[in-house]
N, C-alpha and C positions, 0 to 999 in steps of 0.2 A: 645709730652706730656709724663710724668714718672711718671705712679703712684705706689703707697707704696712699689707695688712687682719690681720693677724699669720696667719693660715694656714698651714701647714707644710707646703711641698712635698719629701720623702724625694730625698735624690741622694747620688751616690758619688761624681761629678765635675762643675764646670760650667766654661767657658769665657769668654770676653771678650764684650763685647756686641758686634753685628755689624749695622749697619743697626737697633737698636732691638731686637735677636735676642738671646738668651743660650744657649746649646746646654746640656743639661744629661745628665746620663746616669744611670740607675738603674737596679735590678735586672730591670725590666719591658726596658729599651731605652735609647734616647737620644731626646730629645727637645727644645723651645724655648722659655724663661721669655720675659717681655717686661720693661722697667722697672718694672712694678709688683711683679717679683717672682710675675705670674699666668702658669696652665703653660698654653699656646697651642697649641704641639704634642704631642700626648702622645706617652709614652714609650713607642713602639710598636716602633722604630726601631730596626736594626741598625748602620748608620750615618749618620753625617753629615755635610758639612762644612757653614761658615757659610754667611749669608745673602749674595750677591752679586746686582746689579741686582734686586732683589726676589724673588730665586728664592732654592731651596736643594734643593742632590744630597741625596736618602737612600735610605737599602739596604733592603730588605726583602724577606727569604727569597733572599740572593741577588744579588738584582736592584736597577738603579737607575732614580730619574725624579726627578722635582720637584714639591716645594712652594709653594704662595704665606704669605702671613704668616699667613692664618686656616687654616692647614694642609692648605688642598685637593689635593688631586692633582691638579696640571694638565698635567702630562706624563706618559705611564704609566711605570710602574717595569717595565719590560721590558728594559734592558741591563746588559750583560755588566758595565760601569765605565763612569764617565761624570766630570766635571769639571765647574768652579765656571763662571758664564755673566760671558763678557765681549768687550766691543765688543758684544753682543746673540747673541753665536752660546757655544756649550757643546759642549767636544767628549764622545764618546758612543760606546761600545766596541760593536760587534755581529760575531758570528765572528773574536775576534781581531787585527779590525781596527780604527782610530779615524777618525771620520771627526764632522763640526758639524750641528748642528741650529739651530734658533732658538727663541724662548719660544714658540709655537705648538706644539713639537715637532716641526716639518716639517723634513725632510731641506734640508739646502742643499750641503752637499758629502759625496758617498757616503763611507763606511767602508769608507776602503781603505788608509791609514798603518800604519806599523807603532807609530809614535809622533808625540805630539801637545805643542806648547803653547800656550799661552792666545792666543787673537787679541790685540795693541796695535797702535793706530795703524793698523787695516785691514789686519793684514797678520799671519801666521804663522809659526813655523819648527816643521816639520815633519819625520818619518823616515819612509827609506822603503829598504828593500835595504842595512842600514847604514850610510846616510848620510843627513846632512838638508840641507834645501830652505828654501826660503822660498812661500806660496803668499798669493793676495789672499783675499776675502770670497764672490769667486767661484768659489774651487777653483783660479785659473790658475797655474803657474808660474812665480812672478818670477824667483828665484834658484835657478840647477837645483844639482842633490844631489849638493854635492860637499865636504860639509864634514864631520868628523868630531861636533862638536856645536854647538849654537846655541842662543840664549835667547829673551827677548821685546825686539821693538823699544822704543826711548824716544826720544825727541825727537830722531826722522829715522835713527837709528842702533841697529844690532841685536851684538850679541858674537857672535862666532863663534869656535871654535876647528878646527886644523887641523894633524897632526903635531905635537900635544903644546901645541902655543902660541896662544896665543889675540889676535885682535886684532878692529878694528870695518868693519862695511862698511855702504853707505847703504840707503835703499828699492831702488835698482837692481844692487846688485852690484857695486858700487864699493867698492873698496880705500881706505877713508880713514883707520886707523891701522894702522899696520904688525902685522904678528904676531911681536910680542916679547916679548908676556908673559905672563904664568904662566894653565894654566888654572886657574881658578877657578869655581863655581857663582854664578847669578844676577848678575854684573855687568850693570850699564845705565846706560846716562844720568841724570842728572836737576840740572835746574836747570843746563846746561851743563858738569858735570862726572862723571871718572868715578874711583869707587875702585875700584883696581886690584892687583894684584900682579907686580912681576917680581924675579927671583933671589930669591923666598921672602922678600923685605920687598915692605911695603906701603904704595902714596901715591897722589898724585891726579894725573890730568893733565884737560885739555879735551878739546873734540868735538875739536879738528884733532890731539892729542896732544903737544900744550907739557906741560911738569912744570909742573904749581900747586902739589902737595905734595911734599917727598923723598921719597923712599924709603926712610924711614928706620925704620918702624913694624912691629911684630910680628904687628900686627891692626888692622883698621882696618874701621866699618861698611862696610855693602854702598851706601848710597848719602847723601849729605846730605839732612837733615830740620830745618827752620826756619833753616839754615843752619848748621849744624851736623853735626861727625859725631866720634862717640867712637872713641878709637883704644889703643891699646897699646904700650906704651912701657915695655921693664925690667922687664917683670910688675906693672904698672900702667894702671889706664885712666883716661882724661882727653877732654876732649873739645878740640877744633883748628876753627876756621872755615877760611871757605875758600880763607884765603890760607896756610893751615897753620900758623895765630899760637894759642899756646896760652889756650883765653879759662876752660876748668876742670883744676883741675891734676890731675895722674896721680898719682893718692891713692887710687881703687879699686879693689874687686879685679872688678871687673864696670860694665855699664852698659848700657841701651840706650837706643835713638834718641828723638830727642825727641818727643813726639808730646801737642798739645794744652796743649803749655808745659810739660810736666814731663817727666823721665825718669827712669827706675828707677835709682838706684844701691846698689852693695853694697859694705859695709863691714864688717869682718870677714866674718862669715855671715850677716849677716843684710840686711835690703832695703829701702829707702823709696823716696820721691820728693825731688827738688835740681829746682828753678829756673832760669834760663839765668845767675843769678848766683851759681849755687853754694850757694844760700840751702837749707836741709832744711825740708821744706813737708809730709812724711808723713814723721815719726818714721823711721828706718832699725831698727825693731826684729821686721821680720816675718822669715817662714821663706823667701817668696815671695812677688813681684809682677808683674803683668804690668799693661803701656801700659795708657795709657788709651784709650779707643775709645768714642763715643757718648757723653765726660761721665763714664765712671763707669772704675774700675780693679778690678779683682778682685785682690787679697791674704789671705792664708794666714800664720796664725800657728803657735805651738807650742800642740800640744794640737790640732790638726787640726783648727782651726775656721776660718773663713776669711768673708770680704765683698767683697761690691760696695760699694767706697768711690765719694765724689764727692772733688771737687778740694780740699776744705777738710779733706778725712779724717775726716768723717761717713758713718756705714754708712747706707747706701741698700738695700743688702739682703744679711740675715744668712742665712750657710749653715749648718748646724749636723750634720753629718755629713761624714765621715773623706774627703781626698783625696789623690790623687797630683801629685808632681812632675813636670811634661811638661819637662824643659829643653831649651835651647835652639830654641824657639820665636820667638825674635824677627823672623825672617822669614819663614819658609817655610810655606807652602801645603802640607798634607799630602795626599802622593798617597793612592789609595783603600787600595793595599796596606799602607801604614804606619799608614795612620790605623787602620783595621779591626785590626791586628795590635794597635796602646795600647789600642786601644777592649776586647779582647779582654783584655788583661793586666791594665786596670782593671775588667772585671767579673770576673775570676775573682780576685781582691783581696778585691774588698767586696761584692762578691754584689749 
C-alpha cells in the first residue's frame, strides 16, 4: 500500500473506509489506514470490525474491547464477543451471555440474553429461551418474548417474524402489518417504505402495508437509497423508484445501492460506477468494487492490484499486494464468528 507520502504499507486485504477508517489486514494482524493512506492502528489485531460512533471491536488473544481513532484502548479487551456501538450502547458477550455497555464500558444492562441486536430508535430485539423480545435503553421489557425472530426498529416500526411468516409491529406491540410474508433477513423501514417478499417474489408496500411496488421481482434491495432501489427482473438488474417506474434498465448482471450518487454496476464480469442517469462514471473494467463510503471507493483489478479511488476515478491510494473476494457484502454487518472465520481464510492465503 502507497500512501500520499509514497511509503508502503505491506497488506493482504483492506476494507472500505469507515468514519475516515480503513481496516487493513497483514501478516502481523489487522489493523486501520486513515485517508492519507497512514497506518493509525497497527496490525496487532486478530480482529476487527469498522469504526462505528468513534469506536471500534477488536480481538486480541481471544478477547474483545475497543478503540478510539489514535488506537487507544478505552475499553478493555476482556469479552467473550462483543458488537459495533449504536444509539451509544454495544452489546458484549460475558459467560455466554449478551448483555450493553456504554463508551465508558460501564455495564448498563446485565449479560443475560441469549442473543442480541443492535439498539435503533432506543429500543432492541432481543433472545432469550428461543424466542425474542423487544427491550428499551434501560433493560425494560417492551414486547415480551414471543416471537420466533426480529430485526432492528426503523421509523417507528420493527419486522418480526412468527411461524414461518413475517410481518411489522410498532414501539408498543401493535400488530400494524399483517404476517403474510415471506421471512426474510434485515427487512426495515426506510424513507416510509418497505422491500419485502411474499410467495418468493419481491416488491414494496408502506408503513400501513398498501402495495407501492408488485410483486413481481426475483430480487429486490433490502431498502431504498437516494430514492432508489435496484431490483431483478429475468436474470437482470435494473433499478425502479418508488412508485416502481423503471428509471435504469435491466441490463446487469449485478448492482448495488446507491450510495454518494454512484452505484456499482456489473457488466459482463466485470465492475464500475453508473450515475442515477445511467451515465458510466468509472469505467466497468475492474474484477471488483465496492460503495463508496467517506468519498473514496475501493476497486480491484486483474493482476491483483487494487485502490482507493475518489469520484472522478483517480487513485487516492494505491494497494499493491495480492487480495481476496469478500462477496456479497453490500449489506451486512459481520458477526464476530464470520468475520474471524474470512479473517482466518485470508491469512492462511497470503500469509
Amino acid at each position: 500500500m502507497k500512501n500520499i507520502n509514497n511509503n508502503i504499507i505491506p497488506f493482504s486485504y483492506a476494507f472500505s473506509f469507515q468514519e475516515g477508517m480503513a481496516h487493513i489486514i497483514r501478516k502481523s494482524g489487522t489493523g486501520f489506514i486513515n485517508k492519507f493512506g497512514e497506518l493509525v492502528v497497527p496490525c496487532i489485531y486478530e480482529m476487527a470490525f469498522s469504526y462505528s460512533e468513534g469506536l471500534v471491536m477488536v480481538q486480541k488473544k481471544g478477547k474483545c474491547g475497543y478503540l478510539d481513532k489514535a488506537g487507544n484502548e478505552v475499553i478493555p479487551i476482556e469479552y467473550e464477543d462483543a458488537d459495533v456501538f449504536s444509539n451509544g450502547l454495544a452489546g458484549v458477550c460475558k459467560d455466554g451471555k449478551w448483555g450493553f455497555i456504554d463508551k465508558k464500558g460501564e455495564s448498563v444492562i446485565p449479560c443475560r440474553y441469549d442473543r442480541i441486536n443492535c439498539f435503533s430508535e432506543d429500543l432492541c430485539g432481543v433472545f432469550k429461551d428461543g424466542k425474542a423480545g423487544i427491550i428499551d435503553k434501560q433493560g425494560n421489557e417492551v414486547v415480551p418474548f414471543v416471537y420466533d425472530d426480529i430485526f432492528e426498529f426503523s421509523e417507528g416500526l420493527i419486522c418480526v417474524c412468527k411461524d414461518e411468516k413475517c410481518g411489522f409491529i410498532d414501539t408498543f406491540g401493535n400488530e400494524v402489518i399483517p404476517f403474510i410474508y415471506d421471512r426474510s433477513e434485515g427487512v426495515k423501514c426506510k424513507d416510509g417504505l418497505i422491500c419485502i417478499a411474499k410467495d418468493k417474489k419481491w416488491g414494496v408496500i408502506d408503513k400501513v402495508g398498501n402495495e407501492r411496488v408488485s410483486f413481481i421481482y426475483d430480487d429486490i434491495a433490502s431498502q431504498y437509497s437516494e430514492g432508489l432501489a435496484y431490483a431483478n427482473l429475468n436474470g437482470k438488474y435494473g433499478f425502479i423508484n418508488e412508485s416502481g417506474e423503471e428509471i435504469i434498465p435491466f441490463i446487469y448482471e449485478d448492482l448495488s445501492i446507491f450510495s454518494e450518487g454512484l452505484a456499482a454496476a456489473k457488466m459482463g464480469s466485470k465492475w464500475g460506477f453508473i450515475n442515477k442517469e445511467n451515465k458510466v462514471l468509472v469505467s466497468l473494467i475492474y474484477e471488483r468494487v465496492y460503495s463508496f463510503s467517506d468519498g473514496l471507493a475501493l476497486i480491484m483489478e486483474k493482476g491483483r492490484n487494487a485502490y482507493f479511488i475518489d469520484k472522478f476515478g483517480e487513485v487516492n491510494i494505491a494497494l499493491k499486494r495480492s487480495y481476496t473476494l469478500l462477496e456479497k457484502l453490500k449489506f451486512a454487518i459481520l458477526s464476530l464468528a464470520v468475520a474471524t472465520v474470512i479473517y482466518m481464510l485470508i491469512k492462511s492465503i497470503f500469509g
